[in-house]
C-alpha positions in Angstrom: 39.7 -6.7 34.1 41.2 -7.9 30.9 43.2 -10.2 32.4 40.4 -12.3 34.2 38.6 -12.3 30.7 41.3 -13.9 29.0 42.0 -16.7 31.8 38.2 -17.1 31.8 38.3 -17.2 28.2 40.7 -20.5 28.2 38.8 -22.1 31.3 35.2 -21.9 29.2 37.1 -23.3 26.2 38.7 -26.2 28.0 35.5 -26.7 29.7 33.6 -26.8 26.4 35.6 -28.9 24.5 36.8 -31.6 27.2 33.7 -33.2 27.3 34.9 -35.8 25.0 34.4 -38.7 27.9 30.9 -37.6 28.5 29.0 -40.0 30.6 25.6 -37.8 30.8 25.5 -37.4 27.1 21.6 -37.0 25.5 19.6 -39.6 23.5 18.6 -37.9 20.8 16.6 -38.8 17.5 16.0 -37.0 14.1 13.2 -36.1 11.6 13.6 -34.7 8.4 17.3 -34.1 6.9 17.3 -36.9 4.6 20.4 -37.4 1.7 21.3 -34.4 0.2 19.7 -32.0 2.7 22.2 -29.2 4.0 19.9 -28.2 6.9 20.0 -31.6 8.2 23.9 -32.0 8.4 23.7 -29.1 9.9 21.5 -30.4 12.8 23.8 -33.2 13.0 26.7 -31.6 12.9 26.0 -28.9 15.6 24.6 -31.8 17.8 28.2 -33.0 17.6 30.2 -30.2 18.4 30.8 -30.0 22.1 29.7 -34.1 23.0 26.4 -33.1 24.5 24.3 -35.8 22.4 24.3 -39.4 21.4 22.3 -40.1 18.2 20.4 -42.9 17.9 17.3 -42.9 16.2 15.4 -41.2 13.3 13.2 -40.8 10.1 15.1 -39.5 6.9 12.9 -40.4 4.4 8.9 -41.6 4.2 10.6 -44.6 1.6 11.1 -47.7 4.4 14.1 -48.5 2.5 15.8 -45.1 1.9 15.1 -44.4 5.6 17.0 -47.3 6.9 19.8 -47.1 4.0 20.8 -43.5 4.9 20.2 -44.2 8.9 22.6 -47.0 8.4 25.0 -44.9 6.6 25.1 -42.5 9.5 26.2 -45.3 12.0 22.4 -46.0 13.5 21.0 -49.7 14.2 19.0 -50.5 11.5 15.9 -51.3 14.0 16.0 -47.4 15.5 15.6 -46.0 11.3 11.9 -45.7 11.2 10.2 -44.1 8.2 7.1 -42.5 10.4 7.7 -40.3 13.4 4.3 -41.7 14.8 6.3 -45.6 14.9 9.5 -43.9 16.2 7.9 -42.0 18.9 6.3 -45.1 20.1 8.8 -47.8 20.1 11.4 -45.0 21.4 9.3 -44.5 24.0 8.9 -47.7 25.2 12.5 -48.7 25.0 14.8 -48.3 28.3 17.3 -47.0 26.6 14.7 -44.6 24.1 15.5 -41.2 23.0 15.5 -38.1 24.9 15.2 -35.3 22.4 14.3 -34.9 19.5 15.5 -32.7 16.4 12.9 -31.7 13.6 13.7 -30.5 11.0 10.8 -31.1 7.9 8.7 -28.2 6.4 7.4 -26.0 8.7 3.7 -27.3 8.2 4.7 -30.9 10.0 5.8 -29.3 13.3 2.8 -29.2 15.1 1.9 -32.5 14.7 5.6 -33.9 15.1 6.3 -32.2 18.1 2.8 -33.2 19.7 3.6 -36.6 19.0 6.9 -36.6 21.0 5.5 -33.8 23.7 3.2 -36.0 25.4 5.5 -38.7 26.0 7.7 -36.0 27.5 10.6 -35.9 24.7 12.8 -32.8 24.7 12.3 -30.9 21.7 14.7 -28.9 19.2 13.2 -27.6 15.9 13.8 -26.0 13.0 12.2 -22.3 12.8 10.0 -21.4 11.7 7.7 -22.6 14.6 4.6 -23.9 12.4 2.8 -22.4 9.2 -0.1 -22.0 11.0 -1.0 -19.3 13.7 -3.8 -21.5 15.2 -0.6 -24.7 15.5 2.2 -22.1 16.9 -0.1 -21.0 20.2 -1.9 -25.2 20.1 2.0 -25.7 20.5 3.1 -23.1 22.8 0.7 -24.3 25.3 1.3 -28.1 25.5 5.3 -26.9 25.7 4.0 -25.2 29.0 1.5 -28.1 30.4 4.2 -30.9 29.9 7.0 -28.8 30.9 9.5 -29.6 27.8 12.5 -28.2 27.2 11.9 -26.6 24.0 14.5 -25.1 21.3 14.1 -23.0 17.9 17.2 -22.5 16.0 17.4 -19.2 15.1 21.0 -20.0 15.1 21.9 -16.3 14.2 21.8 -14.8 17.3 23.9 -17.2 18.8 26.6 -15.6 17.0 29.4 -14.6 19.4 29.5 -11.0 18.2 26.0 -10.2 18.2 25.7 -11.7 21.5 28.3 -8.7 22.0 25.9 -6.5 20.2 23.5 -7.8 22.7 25.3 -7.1 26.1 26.6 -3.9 24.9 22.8 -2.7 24.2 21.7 -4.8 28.0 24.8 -2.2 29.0 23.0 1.0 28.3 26.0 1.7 25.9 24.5 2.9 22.7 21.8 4.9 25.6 18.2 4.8 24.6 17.5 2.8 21.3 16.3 5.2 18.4 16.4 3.3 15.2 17.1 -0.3 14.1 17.3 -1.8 10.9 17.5 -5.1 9.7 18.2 -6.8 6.2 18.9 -9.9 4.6 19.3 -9.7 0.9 19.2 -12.9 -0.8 18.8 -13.4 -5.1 18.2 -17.2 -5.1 14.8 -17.0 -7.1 16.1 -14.2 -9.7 16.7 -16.6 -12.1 13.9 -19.2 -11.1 11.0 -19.3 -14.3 7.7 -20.6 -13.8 8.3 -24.2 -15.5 11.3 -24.7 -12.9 9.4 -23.1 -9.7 8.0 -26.5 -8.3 11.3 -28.2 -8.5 13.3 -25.5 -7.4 11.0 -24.4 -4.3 9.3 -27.4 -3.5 7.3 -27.6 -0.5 7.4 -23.7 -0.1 4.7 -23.6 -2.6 2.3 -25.0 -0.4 0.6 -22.7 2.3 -0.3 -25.7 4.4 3.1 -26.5 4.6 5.0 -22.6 4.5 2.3 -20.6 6.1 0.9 -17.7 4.3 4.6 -16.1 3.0 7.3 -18.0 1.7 10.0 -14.7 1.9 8.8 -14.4 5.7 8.7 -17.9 7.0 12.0 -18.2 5.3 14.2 -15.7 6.1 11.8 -12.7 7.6 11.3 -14.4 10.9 14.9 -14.5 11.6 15.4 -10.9 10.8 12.9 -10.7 13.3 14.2 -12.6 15.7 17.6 -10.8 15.5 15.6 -7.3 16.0 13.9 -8.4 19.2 17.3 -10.7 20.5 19.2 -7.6 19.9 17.7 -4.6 21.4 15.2 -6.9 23.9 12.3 -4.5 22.8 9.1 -5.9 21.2 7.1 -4.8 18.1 3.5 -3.2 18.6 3.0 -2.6 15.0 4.1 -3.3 11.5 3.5 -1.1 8.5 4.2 -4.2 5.3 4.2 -4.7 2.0 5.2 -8.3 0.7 4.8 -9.2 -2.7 6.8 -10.6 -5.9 8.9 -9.1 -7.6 9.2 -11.7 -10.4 6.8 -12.4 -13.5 7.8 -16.0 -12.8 6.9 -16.6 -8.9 3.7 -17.3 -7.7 5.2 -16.8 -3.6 6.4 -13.7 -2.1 10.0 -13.2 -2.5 10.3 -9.5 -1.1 9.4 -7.8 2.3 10.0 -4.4 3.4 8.2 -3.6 6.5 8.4 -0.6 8.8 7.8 -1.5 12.3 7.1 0.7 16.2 9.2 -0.9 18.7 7.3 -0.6 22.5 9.6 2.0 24.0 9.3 4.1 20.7 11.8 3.3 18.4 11.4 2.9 14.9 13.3 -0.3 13.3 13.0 -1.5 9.4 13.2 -5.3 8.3 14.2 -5.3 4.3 14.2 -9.6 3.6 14.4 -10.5 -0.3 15.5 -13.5 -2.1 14.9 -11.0 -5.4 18.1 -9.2 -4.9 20.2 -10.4 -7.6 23.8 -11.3 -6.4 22.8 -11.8 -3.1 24.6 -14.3 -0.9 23.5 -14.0 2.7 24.3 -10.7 3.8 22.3 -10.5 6.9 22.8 -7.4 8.7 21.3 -5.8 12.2 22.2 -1.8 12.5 21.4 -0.2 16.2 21.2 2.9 16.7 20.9 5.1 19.7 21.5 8.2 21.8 24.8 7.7 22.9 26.2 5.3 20.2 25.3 2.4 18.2 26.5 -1.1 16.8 26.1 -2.9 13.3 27.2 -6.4 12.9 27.1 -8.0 9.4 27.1 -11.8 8.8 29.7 -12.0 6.0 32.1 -10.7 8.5 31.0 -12.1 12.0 34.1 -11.9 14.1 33.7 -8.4 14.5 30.9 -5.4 15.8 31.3 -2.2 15.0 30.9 0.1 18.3 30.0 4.2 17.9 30.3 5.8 20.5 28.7 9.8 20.5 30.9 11.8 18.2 33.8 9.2 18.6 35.4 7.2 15.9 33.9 3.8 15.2 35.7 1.0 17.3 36.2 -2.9 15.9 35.8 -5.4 18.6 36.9 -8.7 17.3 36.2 -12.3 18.8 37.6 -13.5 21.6 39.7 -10.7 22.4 39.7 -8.9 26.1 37.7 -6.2 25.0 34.5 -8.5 25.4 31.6 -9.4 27.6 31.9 -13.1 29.7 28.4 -14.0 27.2 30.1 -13.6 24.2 33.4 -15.3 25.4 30.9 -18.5 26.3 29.9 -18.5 23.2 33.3 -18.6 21.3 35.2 -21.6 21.1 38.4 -21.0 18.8 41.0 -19.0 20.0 40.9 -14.7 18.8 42.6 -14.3 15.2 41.5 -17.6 14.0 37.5 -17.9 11.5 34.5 -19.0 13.6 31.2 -18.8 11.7 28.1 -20.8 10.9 28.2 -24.3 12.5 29.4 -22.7 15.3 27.1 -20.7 16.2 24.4 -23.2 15.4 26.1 -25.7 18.0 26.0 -22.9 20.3 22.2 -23.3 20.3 22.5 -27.4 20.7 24.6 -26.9 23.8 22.4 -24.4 25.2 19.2 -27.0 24.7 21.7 -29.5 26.5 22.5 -26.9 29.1 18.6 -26.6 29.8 18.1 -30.3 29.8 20.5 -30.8 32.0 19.3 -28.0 34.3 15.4 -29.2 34.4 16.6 -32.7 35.5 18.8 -31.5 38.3 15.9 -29.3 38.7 17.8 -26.2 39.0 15.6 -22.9 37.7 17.9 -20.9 34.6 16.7 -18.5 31.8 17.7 -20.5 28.4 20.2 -18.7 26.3 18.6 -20.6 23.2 15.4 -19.3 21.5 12.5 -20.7 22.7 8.8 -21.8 21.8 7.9 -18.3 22.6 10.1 -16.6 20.3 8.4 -19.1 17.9 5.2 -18.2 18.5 6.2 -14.4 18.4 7.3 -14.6 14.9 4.5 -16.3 13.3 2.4 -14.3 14.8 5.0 -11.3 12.8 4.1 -13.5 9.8 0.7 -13.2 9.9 0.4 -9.6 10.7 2.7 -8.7 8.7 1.2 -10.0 5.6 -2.2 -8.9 6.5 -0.7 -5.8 6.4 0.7 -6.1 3.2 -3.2 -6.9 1.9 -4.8 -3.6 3.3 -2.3 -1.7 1.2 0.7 -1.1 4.3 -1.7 -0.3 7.1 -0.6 -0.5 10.3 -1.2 -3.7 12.3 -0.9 -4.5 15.8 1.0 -7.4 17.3 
């Protein structure tokens, strides 16, 4: 058994990473990621990574001149750097050799309207999470993704993680047994030091409810703990138990969470999301428990899962070795022993959206690995609950 994992370990590497003559490569067009902006090299980069894409067009900046400047910069024509996604979904459209796909990637109060815009004129979509800042745009959305028949991608990049996609298989497995408890966290301490005279500069659009939604802590980080929780364990939440606040003088957003939640078959789970935790880096962490074992995977270290097993030792499965599943393997791409982190793991989620554009026009019926407008919609609607919670003192709200 080990053996056939290893030689298909080296056949879904080659595979991935030969693509370098790719004939069938994607059109593909940005919004949003302009100079300076770390989410949308990101994008970029992870579009890059396996040779799935060919960018072409996009908007980097509302300034005609700053839009074409830094589009140029990036290698694009300077007639396919548009400064309005209504211009660039037009001309693009009407162009033989037009875009594809598109990546967004502005403030979370743009979606909607961006992604309508490029929807109707049946333009793959990949977007930045989370899905909108309002409740009412997230299901407006959900439905036109379902009547025009999109691919659609949300890049909750984290669980795209090879280990946690361990985490994942070994839960699908029935190898922890029945799941118990689950917890969540994602410490942060970005805003400890933010005063009220530097807040606007410092958090920007996230000051505006139009454009965040109703919690800036949430929408930024809390719906990708979240995500992890349901990705994970593939339970649901009925109902959360919240209190989101401030914990600075300073702030006028939320920049804590801690939320108890009742999974559907049960279990209890616990989502702690702060950017008020002084020191903190990015120390996401998921924690399973259940009767027969459990798993715990950390972010600062995401080659390896821990694995309990019922009154045995803890085990440390590391990436790529022949002690894992054929989904984490597919998700790997350097050979075991050597780092693989962040960019991977948001490419992982660009293939996958090329995987399911690619399968939709051979028309050939697949479940997408990637997150999808669903999940999207699922965790605004966490948002919104959540928060409500939070104003009736913690009650319990239903999802």
């Amino acid at each position: 058994m080990k053996k056939k994992t290893k030689i298909a370990f080296g056949k879904l590497n080659l595979l991935r990473n030969d693509q370098l003559n790719n004939k069938n490569k994607i059109k593909i067009g940005f919004i949003g990621g302009g100079p300076n902006s770390f989410i949308g090299y990101t994008h970029r980069l992870a579009a890059r990574f396996d040779n799935r894409f060919d960018f072409v067009a996009g908007v980097f900046s509302k300034d005609k001149k700053k839009s074409i400047e830094f589009g140029k910069s990036l290698g694009l024509s300077e007639s396919r750097c548009y400064h309005d996604f209504q211009t660039m979904g037009k001309k693009e459209s009407e162009r033989s050799d037009g875009i594809e796909a598109i990546g967004i990637m502005t403030p979370s109060g743009d979606h909607y309207k961006i992604a309508k815009e490029f929807a109707k004129k049946n333009i793959h979509i990949i977007c930045d999470k989370p899905l909108t800042a309002k409740l009412e745009d997230a299901v407006a959305l959900e439905k036109l993704v379902k009547k025009t028949k999109i691919i659609f991608a949300l890049t909750h990049n984290y669980s795209a993680y090879p280990m946690l996609r361990e985490a994942k298989e070994l839960v699908a497995k029935n190898k922890i047994g029945k799941i118990k408890v689950i917890n969540v966290e994602y410490p942060q301490g970005y805003t400890v030091a933010v005063k009220k005279k530097d807040e606007k500069n410092t958090l920007k659009w996230r000051l505006d409810k139009n454009m965040c939604g109703p919690s800036m802590i949430l929408a930024e980080i809390g719906t990708h703990a979240y995500h992890l929780m349901r990705y994970v364990t593939d339970l649901e939440v009925k109902e959360v138990s919240a209190e989101v606040n401030s914990l600075s003088d300073e702030l006028s957003v939320d920049d804590n969470a801690f939320m108890i939640v009742r999974m559907n078959n049960q279990a209890r789970g616990s989502i702690w999301v702060s950017s008020a935790a002084t020191g903190g880096e990015n120390g996401l962490k998921i924690r399973v428990y259940g009767t027969k074992g459990a798993v715990e995977w950390l972010q600062d270290d995401p080659n390896i899962l821990k694995f309990t097993e019922l009154d045995k030792s803890t085990k440390i499965i590391t990436r790529a070795s022949n002690a894992v599943s054929n989904l984490s393997i597919q998700s790997s791409r350097v050979a075991a022993g050597h780092p693989e982190g962040f960019f991977e793991a948001f490419a992982n989620i660009y293939t996958e959206f090329a995987d399911s554009i690619q399968s939709a026009k051979n028309k050939n019926k697949s479940k997408s690995l990637h997150p999808t407008v669903d999940d999207g919609v699922k965790g605004i609607k966490f948002i919104f609950a959540a928060k409500k919670s939070s104003k009736l003192n913690s009650k319990w709200v239903k999802i």
